[in-house]
C-alpha positions as CSV (number, residue, x, y, z in Angstrom):
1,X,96.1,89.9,50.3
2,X,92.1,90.2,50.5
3,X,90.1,89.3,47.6
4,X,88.0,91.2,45.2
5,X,85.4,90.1,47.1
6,X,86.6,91.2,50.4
7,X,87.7,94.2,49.0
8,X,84.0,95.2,47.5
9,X,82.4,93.8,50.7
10,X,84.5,96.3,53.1
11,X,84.3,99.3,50.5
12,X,80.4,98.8,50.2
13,X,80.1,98.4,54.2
14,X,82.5,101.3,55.1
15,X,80.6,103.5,52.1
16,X,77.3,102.7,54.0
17,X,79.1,103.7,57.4
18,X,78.3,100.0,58.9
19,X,80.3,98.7,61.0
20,X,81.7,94.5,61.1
21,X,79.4,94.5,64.3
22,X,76.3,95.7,62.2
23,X,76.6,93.1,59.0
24,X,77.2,90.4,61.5
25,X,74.0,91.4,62.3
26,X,72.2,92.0,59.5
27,X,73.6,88.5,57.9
28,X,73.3,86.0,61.0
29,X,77.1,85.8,61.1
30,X,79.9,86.0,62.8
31,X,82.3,89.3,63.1
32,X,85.2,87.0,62.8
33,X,83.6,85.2,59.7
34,X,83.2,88.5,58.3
35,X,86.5,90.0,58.9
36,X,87.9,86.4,57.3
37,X,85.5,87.3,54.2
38,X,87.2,90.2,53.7
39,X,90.9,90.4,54.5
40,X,91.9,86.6,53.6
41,X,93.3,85.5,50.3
42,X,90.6,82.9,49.1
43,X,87.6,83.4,51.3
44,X,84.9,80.4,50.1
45,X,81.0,81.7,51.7
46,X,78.4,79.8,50.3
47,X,76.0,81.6,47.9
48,X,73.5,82.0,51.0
49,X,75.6,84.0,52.9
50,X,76.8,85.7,49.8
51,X,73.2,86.9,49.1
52,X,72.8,87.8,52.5
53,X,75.6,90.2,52.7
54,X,74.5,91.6,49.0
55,X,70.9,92.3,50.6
56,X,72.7,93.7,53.4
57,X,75.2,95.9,51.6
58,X,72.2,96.7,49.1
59,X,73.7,95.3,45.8
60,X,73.3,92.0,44.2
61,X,75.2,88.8,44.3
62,X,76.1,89.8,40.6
63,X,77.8,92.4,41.7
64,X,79.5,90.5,44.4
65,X,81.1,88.4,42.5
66,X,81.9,90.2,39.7
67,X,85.8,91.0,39.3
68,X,85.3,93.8,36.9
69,X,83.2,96.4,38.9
70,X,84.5,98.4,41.4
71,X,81.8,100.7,43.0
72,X,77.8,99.5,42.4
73,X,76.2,101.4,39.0
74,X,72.6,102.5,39.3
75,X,71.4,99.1,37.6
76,X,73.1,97.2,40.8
77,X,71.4,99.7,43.0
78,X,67.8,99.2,41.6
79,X,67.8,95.9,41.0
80,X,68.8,95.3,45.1
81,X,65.9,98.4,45.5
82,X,63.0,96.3,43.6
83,X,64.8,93.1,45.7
84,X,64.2,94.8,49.2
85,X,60.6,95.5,47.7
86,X,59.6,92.5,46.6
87,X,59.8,91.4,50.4
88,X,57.7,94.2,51.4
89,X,54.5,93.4,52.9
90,X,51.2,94.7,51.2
91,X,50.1,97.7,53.3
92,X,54.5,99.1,53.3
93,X,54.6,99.0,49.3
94,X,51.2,100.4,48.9
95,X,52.7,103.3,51.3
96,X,55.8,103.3,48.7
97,X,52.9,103.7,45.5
98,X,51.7,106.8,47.1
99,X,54.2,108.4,47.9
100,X,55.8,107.9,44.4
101,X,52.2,109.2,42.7
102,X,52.4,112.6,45.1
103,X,55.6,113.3,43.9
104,X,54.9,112.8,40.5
105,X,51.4,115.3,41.2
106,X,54.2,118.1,42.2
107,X,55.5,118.3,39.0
């Protein structure tokens, strides 16, 4: 029987439409690793490779680990959003400032 964490790692990744093959990829693992994540009982990944997968997936660790949620709430979602762009370089989240100012000058 997978885990809850299993279980929210295959939902998130199948909800993207990403494949084993493509969050091997994105986390420096393994498919197999992967698959054992998320169909075995008591899967143990350290918290790198759980932070990994959330930055992959696009939610946090929190969320991960957290038996209670289901499906990621808008706070999971921005908080990985402001995550991925913190690690932006300078010129990409300048790019992101302007574009957010012209669509505010639409309104």
């Amino acid at each position: 029987m997978p885990s809850p964490l299993g279980d929210k790692i295959r939902a998130r990744r199948e909800a993207l439409g990403m494949s084993l093959d493509d969050l091997a990829l994105k986390t420096d693992s393994s498919k197999s690793y992967l698959w054992d994540i998320e169909k075995k009982d008591n899967p143990k990944p350290s918290a790198d490779k759980v932070a990994k997968i959330a930055a992959a997936l696009e939610v946090t660790t929190e969320y991960l680990m957290d038996q209670s949620a289901l499906t990621p709430d808008e706070d999971v979602k921005d908080k990985a959003f402001f995550r991925k762009y913190q690690q932006m370089d300078a010129p990409t989240k300048n790019k992101l400032r302007k574009i957010l100012d012209a669509w505010e000058n639409e309104e």
